[in-house]
N, C-alpha and C positions, 0 to 999 in steps of 0.2 A: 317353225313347224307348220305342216301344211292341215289340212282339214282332217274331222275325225271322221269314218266312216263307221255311222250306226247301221248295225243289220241288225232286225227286231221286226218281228212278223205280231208284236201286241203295239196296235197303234199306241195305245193310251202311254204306255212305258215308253214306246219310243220317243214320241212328243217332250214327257218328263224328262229322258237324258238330255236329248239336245236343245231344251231348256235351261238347263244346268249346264252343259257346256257354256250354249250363248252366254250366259252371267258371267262366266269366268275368263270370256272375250275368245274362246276357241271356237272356230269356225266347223259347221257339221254339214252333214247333209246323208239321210236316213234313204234305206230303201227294207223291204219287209218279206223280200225274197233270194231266194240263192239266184236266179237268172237275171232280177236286180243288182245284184253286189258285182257278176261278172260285170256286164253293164258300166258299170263305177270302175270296178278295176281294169276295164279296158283304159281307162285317162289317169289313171292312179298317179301321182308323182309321185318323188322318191323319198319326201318327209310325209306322206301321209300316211295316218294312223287306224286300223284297222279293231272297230268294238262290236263282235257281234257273238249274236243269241246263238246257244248250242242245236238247239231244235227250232226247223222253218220248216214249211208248208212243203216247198218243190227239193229239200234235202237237209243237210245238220250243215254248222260251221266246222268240223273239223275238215270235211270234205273239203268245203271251200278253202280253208288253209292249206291242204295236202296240193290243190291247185295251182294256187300261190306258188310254193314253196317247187314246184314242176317249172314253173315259169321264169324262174330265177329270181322272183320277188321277195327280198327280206324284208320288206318293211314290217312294225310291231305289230303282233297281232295277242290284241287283246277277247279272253273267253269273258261270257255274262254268265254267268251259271242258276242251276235253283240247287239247294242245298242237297237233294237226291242225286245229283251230276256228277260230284267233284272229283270221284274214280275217273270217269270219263275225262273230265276239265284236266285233272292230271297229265292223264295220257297225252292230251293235247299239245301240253308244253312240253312233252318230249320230241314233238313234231316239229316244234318249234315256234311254239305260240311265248307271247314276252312274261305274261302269266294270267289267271284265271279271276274272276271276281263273282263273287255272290250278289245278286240282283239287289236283295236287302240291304246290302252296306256300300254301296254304292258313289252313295255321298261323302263317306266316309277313305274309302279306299282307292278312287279313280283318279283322284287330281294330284295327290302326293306320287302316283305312278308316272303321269301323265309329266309332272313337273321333272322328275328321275330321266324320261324317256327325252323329254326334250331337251336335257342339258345333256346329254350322251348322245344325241345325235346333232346337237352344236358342235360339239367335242370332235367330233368325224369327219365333218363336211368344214368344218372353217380352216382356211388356209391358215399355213403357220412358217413364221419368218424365222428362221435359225440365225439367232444373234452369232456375232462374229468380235464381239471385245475379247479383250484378252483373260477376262474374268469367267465370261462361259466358253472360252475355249479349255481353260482349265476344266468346269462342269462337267461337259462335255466329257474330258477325258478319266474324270471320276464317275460318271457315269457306266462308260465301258467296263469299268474297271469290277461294280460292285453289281451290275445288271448278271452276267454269268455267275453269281451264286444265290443262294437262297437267306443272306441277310437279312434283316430286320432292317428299314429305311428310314430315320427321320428328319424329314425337307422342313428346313426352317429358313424364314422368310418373313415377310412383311406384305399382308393384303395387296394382290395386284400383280404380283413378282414372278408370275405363273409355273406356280409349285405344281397344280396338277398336269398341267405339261410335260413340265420332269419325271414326275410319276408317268406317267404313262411311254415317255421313252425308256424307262429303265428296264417297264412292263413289256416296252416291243421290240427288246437286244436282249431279253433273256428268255431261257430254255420254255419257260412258261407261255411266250409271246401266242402261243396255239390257240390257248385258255383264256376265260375270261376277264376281263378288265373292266371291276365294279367298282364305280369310285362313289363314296359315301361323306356325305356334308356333315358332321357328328353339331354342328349349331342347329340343323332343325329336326336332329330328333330330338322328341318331349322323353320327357324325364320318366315319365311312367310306361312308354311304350321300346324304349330306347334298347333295351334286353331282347323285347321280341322281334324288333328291326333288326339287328344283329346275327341275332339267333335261334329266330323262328319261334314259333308255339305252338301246342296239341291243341286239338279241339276243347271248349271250355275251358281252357288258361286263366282267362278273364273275360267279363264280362264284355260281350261281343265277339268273344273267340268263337264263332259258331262251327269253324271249321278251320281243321289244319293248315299251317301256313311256314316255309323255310325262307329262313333270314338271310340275309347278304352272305355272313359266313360259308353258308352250300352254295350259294350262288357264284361265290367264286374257287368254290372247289377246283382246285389242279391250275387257278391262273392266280391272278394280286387283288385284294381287298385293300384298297384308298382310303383310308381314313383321315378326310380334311379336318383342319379345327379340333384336333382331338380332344384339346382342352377340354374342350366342353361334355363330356361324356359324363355319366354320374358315378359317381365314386363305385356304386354296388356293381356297375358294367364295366367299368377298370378291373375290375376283381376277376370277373367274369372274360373276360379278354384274356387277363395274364393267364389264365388257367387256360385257355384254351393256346396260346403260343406257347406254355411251357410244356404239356401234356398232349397236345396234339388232341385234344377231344375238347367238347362243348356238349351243351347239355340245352334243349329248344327250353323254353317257360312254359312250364308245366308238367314237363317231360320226367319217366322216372329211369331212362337208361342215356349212357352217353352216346354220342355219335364221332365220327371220325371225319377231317375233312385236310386235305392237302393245299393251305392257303398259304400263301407268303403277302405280309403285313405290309405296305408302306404306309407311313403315318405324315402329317405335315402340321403344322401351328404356325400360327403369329405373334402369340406369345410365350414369354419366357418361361418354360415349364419347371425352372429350378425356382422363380418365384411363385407359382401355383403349389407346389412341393411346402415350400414353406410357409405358406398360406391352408394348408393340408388339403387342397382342392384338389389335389393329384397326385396317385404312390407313385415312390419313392421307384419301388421295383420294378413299375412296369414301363417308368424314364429307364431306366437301364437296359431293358429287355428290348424298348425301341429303337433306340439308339446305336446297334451295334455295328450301322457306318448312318452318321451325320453328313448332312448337305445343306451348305448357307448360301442362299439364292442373294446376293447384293441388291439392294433395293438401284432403283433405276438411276438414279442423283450420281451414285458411285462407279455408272458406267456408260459415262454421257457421250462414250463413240457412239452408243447403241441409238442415241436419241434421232438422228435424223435418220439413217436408214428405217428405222420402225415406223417414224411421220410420214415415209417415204410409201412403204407397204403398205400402212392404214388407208393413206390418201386410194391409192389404186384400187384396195378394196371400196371405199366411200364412194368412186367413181361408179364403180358396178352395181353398188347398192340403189346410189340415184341417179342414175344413168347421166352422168354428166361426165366432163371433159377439162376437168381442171391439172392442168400440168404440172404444179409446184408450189412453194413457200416464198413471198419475195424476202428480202434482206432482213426488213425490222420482224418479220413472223418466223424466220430464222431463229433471229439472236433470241428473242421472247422464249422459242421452244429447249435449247440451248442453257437460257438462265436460269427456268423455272425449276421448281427445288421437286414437283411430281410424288407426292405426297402417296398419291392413290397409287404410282407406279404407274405399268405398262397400261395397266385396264385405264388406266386414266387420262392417258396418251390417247387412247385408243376413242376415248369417247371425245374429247378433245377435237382430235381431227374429223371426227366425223361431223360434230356439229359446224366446226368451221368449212368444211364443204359443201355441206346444205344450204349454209348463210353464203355464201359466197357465190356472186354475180359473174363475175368473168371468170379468167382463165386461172387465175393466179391466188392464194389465200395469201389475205391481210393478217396485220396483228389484229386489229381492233375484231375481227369475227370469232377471234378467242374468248371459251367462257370458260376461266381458269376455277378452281375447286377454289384456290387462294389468292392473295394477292400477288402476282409475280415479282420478282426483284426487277429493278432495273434494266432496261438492256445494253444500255453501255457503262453499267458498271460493273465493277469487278464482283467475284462473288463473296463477301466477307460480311462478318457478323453482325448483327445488330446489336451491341454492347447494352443496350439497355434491355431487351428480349432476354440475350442469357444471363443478364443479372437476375433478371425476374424467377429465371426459372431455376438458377442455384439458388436460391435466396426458399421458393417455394421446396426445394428438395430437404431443404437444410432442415426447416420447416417439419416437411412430413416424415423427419428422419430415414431418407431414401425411398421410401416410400411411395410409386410414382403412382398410382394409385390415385392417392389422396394427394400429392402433387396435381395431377392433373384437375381435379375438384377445386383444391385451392386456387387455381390460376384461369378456370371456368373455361377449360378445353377437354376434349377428348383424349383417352391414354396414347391413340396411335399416334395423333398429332403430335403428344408429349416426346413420346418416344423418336418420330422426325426429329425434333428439334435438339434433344439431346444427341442424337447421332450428327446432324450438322452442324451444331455449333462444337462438337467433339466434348460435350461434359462430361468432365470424372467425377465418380461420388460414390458413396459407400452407401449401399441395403444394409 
């Protein structure tokens, strides 16, 4: 992400934002008038992000957006408002502003946008390698398949395996592709605000509700609502959800009439929502409701053609990143990328090679400039099991009565990890 553009004709405030930017390592730079901001936006780049005051000296921001927006400038444009505005602020982001904020909550409501804005405009701008195994050529062709109709989607996978990828090819071969494409992380919304992230809330909701505010739900009106991680969502917003896919209406927090909105759901997890069910962390009904076409993304280990064309595009990207000139993999940095089991998946590849081209002196990447997550197997051995590892780890299952959970506690790893290892040593057991 490129810099923020404060426009704010109250030094003192202005000072205070980009203050609070600088902390949070986001680069600003303030100017306090509309002949100012042209100014700026004459050098604009294409990730820079636009936060300015409604009312300035030599004109208002909406004007200056309607400018913008003449220019063929999309980039975000975020309103400051005072709580008297937000008619106005409104209006704004029918112009096409990304959305409005009240100068008071600032702190509160800037950065959680800010973090939204810059993972959707990574999402845009980063190249993207269309795997060719025979596993996403399948994908691929179930994608076609279930993108022309208005199904319910849920992308099951393993952290790294780039489920929202898929979600958004599905989002850009169907009749929706016009529409919005709002992809929502369900692990960082809190538990208490998670309903009005969703779907929105009247002024006075809650304490800090000082002024109206629509959830992702309208915001993807007429295109796809992404919901990553669903798991994590809290049981009373499960509820809240099913009702709004079964009945087509939602209701904001606080609100006393329903509203209507034309979303189509993709949903994605990492884990097993039929053990979250049984753990009562997740109904029953709204697995069903999700589910009405399934997609299992194969974790990267299971589709190792894919492994060195992808080392192949990261490197090319890592070239561009640090302007360097590194042509390839030699033999031993080959087999190493080939053997290792890639735990993290793609995203893990991904970072892999980058740090091995930054470390790397000449033309060529070594093994030893690899900083593996794990220990790698071998590279001239075959790939087979560690007989004493999967004893450990039926022995711990047997233990937590299938339970992988409390498996993974018992054996003093993480569940994902757990779960690698049961898919590669191929362990069967009974929950």
């Amino acid at each position: 992400m490129g810099r923020i553009i404060v426009i704010e004709d109250n030094i003192i405030y202005s000072d205070f934002v980009c203050r609070l930017l600088e902390n949070k390592g986001y680069q600003s730079v303030a100017t306090s008038t509309c002949n100012g901001a042209r100014k700026l936006f004459a050098k604009m780049q294409e990730d820079d992000i636009v936060l300015a005051d409604m009312r300035l000296p030599d004109g208002d921001g909406i004007a200056l957006l309607e400018e913008l927006r003449k220019q063929g400038r999309n980039n975000p444009y975020i309103v400051m408002t005072d709580y008297d505005e937000v008619p106005t602020a409104v209006r704004s982001m029918k112009l096409g502003a990304e959305d409005y904020i009240p100068k008071k909550l600032i702190e509160d409501n800037l950065f959680p946008l800010l973090k939204t804005l810059r993972k959707r405009m990574e999402r845009h701008e980063a190249p993207i390698y269309e795997r060719q195994s025979a596993a996403f050529r399948e994908i691929d062709h179930k994608i076609k398949l279930v993108a022309t109709t208005n199904m319910s989607v849920l992308i099951l996978g393993e952290s790294g395996t780039g489920k929202e990828h898929i979600a958004e090819k599905i989002h850009a071969r169907s009749k929706r592709s016009a529409g919005p494409f709002i992809p929502v992380d369900c692990g960082l919304l809190s538990k208490e605000l998670a309903a009005s992230a969703l779907f929105g809330h009247e002024k006075g909701a809650f304490t800090g509700a000082e002024s109206k505010k629509q959830g992702f739900w309208e915001e993807a009106a007429g295109g796809t609502l992404f919901l990553d991680e669903i798991g994590n969502l809290p049981p009373e917003v499960q509820q809240m959800l099913l009702r709004a896919l079964e009945a087509k209406r939602y209701r904001p927090t606080g609100g006393s009439k329903d509203k209507k909105a034309d979303v189509r759901i993709i949903a994605a997890t990492n884990e097993e929502l039929q053990t979250a069910i049984a753990e009562k962390r997740f109904r029953a009904d709204l697995y069903q409701r999700l589910k009405e076409y399934t997609l299992h993304i194969p974790p990267l280990r299971e589709c190792r053609e894919d492994i060195m064309p992808l080392a192949d595009f990261f490197l090319k990207l890592a070239n561009e990143e640090f302007e360097k000139q590194v042509k390839g993999f030699d033999t031993e940095a080959r087999k190493q990328l080939l053997a290792y089991t890639w735990g993290g998946n793609v995203r893990e590849l991904k970072r892999v090679v980058h740090w091995a081209v930054l470390h790397t002196e000449g033309d060529t990447v070594t093994a030893d400039t690899f900083d593996f997550d794990e220990m790698p197997l071998a590279s001239d051995a075959p790939l087979e099991m560690d007989d004493m590892e999967k004893k450990q780890i039926i022995r711990a299952l047997e233990q937590a009565k299938g339970n992988r959970k409390l498996a993974a506690a018992l054996l003093g790893i993480g569940r994902t990890t757990l779960y690698n290892k049961i898919r590669l040593y191929g362990i069967k057991y009974k929950e």
